[in-house]
C-alpha positions as CSV (number, residue, x, y, z in Angstrom):
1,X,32.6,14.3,115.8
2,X,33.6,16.3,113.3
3,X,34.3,14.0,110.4
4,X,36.2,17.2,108.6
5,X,39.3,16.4,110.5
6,X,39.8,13.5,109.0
7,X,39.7,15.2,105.4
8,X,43.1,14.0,103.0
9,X,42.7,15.3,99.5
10,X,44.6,14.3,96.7
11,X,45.1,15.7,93.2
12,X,44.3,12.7,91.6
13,X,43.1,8.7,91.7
14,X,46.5,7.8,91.0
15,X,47.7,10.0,94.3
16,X,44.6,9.0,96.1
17,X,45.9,5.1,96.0
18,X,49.1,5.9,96.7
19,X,48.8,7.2,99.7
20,X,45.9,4.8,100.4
21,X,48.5,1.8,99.7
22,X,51.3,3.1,101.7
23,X,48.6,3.4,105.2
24,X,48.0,-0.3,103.9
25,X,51.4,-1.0,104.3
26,X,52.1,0.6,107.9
27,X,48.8,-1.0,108.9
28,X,49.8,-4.3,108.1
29,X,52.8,-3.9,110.2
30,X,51.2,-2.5,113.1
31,X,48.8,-4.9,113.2
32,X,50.8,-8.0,112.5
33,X,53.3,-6.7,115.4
34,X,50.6,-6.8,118.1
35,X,48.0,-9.8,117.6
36,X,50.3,-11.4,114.4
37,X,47.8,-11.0,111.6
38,X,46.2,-8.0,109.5
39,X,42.4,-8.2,108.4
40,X,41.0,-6.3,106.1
41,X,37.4,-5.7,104.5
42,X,37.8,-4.7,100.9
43,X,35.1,-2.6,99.6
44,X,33.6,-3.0,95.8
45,X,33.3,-0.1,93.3
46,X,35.7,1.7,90.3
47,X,38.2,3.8,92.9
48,X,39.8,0.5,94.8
49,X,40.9,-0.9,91.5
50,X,43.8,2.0,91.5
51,X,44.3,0.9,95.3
52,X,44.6,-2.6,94.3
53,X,47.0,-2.2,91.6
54,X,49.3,-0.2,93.6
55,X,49.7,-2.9,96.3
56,X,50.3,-5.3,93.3
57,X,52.8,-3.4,91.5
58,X,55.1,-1.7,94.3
59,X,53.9,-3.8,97.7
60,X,54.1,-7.5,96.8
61,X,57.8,-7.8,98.0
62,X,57.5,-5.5,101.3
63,X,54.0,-6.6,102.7
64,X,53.6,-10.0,104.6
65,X,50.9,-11.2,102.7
66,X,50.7,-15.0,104.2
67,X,49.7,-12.8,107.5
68,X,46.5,-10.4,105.7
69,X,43.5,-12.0,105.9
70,X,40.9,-10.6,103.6
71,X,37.1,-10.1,104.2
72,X,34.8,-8.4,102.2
73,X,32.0,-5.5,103.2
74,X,29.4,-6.4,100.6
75,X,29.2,-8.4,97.7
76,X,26.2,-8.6,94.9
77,X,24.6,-11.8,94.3
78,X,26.7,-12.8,91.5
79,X,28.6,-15.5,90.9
80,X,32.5,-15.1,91.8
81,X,33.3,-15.2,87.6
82,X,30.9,-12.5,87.2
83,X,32.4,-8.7,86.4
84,X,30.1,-7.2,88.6
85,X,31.5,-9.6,91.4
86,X,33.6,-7.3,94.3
87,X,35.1,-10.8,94.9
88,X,36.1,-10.8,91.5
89,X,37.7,-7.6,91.1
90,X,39.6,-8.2,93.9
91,X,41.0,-11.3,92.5
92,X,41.7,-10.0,89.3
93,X,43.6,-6.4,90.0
94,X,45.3,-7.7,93.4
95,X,44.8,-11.4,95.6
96,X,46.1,-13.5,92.0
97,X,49.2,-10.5,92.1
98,X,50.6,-11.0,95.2
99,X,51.8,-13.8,97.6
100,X,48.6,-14.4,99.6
101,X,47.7,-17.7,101.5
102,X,44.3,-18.9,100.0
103,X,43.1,-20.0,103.8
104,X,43.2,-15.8,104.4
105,X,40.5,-15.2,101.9
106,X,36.9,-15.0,102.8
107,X,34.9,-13.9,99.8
108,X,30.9,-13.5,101.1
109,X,29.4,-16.5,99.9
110,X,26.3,-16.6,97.1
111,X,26.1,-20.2,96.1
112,X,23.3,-20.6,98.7
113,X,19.5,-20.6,97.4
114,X,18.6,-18.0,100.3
115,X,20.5,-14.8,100.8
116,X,19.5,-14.5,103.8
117,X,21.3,-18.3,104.6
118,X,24.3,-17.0,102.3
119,X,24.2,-13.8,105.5
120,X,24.4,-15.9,108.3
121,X,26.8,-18.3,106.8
122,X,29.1,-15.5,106.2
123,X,28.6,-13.9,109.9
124,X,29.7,-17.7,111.2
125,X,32.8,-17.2,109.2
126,X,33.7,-14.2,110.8
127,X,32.7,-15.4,114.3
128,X,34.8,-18.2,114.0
129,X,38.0,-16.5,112.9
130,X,37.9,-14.3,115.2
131,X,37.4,-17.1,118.3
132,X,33.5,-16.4,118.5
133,X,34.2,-12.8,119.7
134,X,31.1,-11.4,119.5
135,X,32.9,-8.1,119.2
136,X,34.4,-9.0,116.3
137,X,36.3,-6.1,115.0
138,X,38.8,-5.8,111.5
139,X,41.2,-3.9,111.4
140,X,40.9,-1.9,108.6
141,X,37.9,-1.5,107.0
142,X,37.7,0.2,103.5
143,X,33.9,1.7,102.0
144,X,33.0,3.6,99.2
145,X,30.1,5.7,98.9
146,X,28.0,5.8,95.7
147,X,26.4,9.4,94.6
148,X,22.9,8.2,96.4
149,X,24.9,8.1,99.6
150,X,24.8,4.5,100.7
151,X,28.3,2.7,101.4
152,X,28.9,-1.0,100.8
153,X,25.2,-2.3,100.5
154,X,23.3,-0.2,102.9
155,X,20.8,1.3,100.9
156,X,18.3,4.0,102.0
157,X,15.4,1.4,101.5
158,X,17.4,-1.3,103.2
159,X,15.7,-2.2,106.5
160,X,18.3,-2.2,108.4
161,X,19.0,1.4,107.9
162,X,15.9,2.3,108.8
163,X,16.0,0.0,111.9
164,X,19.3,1.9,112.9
165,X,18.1,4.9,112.2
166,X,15.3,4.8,115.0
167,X,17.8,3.4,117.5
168,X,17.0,-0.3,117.1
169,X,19.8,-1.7,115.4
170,X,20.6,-5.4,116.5
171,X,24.7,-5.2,117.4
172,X,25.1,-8.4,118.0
173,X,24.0,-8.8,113.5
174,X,27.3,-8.8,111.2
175,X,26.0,-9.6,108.1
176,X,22.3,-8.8,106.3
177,X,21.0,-9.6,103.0
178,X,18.7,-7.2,101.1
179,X,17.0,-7.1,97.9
180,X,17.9,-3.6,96.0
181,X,14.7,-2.8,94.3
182,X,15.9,0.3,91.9
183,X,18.9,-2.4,90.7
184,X,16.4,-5.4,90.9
185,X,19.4,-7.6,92.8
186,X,20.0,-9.2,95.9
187,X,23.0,-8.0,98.2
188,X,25.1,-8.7,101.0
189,X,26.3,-6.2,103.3
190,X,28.2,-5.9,106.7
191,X,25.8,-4.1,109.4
192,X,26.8,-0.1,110.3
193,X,27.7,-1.6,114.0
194,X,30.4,-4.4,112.5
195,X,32.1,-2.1,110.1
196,X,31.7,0.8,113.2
197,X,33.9,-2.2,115.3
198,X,36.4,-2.0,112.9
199,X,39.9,-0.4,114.3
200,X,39.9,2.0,111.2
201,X,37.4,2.8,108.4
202,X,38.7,4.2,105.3
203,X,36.4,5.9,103.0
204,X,38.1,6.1,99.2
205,X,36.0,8.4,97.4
206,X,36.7,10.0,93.5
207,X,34.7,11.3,91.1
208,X,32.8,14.4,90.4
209,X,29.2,13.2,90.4
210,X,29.9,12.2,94.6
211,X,31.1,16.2,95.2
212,X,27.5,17.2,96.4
213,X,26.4,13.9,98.3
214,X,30.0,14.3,100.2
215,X,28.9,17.9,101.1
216,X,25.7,16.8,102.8
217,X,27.9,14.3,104.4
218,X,30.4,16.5,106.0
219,X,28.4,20.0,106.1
220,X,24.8,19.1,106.1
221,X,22.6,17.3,109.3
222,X,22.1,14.2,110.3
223,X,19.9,12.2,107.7
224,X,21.2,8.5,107.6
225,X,17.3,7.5,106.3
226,X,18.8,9.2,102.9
227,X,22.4,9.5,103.6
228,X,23.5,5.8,105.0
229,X,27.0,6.4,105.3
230,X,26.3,8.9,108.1
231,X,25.4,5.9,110.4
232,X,29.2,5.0,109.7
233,X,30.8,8.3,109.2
234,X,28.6,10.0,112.2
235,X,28.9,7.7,114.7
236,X,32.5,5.8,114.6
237,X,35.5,8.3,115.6
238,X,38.3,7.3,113.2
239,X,37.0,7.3,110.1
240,X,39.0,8.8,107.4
241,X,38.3,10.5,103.6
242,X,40.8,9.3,100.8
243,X,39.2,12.0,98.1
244,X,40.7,13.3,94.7
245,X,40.4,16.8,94.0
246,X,36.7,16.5,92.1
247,X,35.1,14.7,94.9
248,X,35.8,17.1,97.4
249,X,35.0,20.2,95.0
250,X,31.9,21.1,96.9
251,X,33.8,20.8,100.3
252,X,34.4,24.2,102.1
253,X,36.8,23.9,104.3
C-alpha cells in the first residue's frame, strides 16, 4: 500500500479541522443512510480539540446527532473529571455542545480496580452494540500519532505490539490494558486489528516535533516494534493523513 496516496495537507490546524469536520459530516450521512446509525472512535491528544469545536460551532444544526454513537480508541486511567481524561475533552469541547443522545456514548470505563477487567468490560460493550459481531467494525475511526510513533495507546513497549509484530496477534481481542512505564500510568487501548476493522481510519496529525516520525512512517521500512502506527497505517488500505503544513515538512512528495 502506499499510504502517500492518501496524503491531504492543510495550511493550518484551523484548515486541517475543517476539512476533517465536513468528512464528518458526509460520513454521518452515508452511514446513517445504509445501516441507520454513525459510530465513531474519537481519538485523545491537542489536534481533535480544533475538530471538536468545529462540529460544535458550524455542525450542531445539520448533523443527526441522536443517530452518532461515540466510542473511544484509548483512554488513560483517569477519572472522567480529570484534564488528562480523552473522555473528558470530548465532553467539554463537543458531546455537552451539541444534541447527542446520552445512550450513544461509550466512554472506556476506569472505575474498575483491574485494567485489565476495565478492557474486557469495554470489549463487551462493543460486542453487544454491535449484535456480538465478532467483526465488529466502526465506522470511522480517528488516531493521532505522538512524536514516539505510537497512535492511541499502542506503545512500542506495549505487548501487544510486539505480539503483532511477530504475527501473533489475537483478532478476535478489541480492547487491551497496558501499563506505560516511561509515563508511569495505566492505559486502555483498542487492538491494531479492531481499529484496522474500522470502515475508515483518519489520522489528524499537527505539529512540528511529529514532521520526522511521519517521514519514517511514510518513506522509511517497516518497523512497527518502534513505529506502532505502521501496524495501522501499513496494513489497513483506507487510511487517510489530515496534516498541517509543519507536520508534513519532512514529507517529499
Amino acid at each position: 500500500m502506499n499510504t502517500k496516496d492518501n496524503v491531504r495537507v492543510y495550511a493550518t490546524i484551523n484548515e486541517l479541522a475543517q476539512a476533517a469536520a465536513q468528512d464528518f459530516f458526509h460520513s454521518s450521512q452515508k452511514a446513517i443512510a445504509d445501516h441507520g446509525f454513525f459510530s465513531v472512535a474519537l481519538s485523545g491528544g491537542s489536534t481533535p480539540k480544533s475538530l471538536f469545536d468545529e462540529l460544535a460551532a458550524h455542525y450542531s444544526d445539520t448533523i443527526e446527532w441522536n443517530k452518532v454513537v461515540f466510542f473511544w480508541g484509548d483512554e488513560r486511567y483517569v477519572p472522567y473529571a480529570d484534564e488528562k481524561s480523552n473522555y473528558h475533552t470530548a465532553r467539554k469541547y463537543l458531546l455537552s455542545r451539541v444534541p447527542v443522545a446520552e445512550k450513544n456514548i461509550f466512554p472506556l470505563p476506569t472505575n474498575f480496580a483491574d485494567p485489565s477487567e476495565a478492557a474486557l468490560s469495554y470489549q463487551k460493550s462493543v460486542r453487544n452494540f454491535f449484535h456480538n459481531n465478532k467483526s465488529a467494525s466502526i465506522d470511522l475511526f480517528y488516531l493521532g500519532m505522538g512524536s514516539d510513533g505510537h497512535t492511541a495507546s499502542l506503545f512500542s513497549d506495549s505487548p501487544i505490539v510486539q505480539q503483532c509484530a511477530k504475527g501473533s496477534e489475537d483478532t478476535q481481542q478489541l480492547i487491551t490494558a497496558h501499563y506505560v512505564q516511561k509515563m508511569n500510568q495505566w492505559r486502555l487501548s483498542a487492538t491494531p486489528s479492531f481499529i484496522r476493522a474500522a470502515q475508515a481510519i483518519v489520522l489528524l496529525i499537527s505539529g512540528e516535533d511529529k514532521a520526522q516520525t511521519l517521514l519514517k512512517v511514510l518513506e522509511g521500512s517497516y518497523q512497527p516494534t518502534s513505529l506502532p502506527v505502521q501496524l495501522i497505517t501499513h496494513l489497513n488500505n483506507h487510511c487517510v493523513f489530515l496534516l498541517d503544513k509543519a507536520a508534513a515538512a519532512g514529507l517529499t512528495r
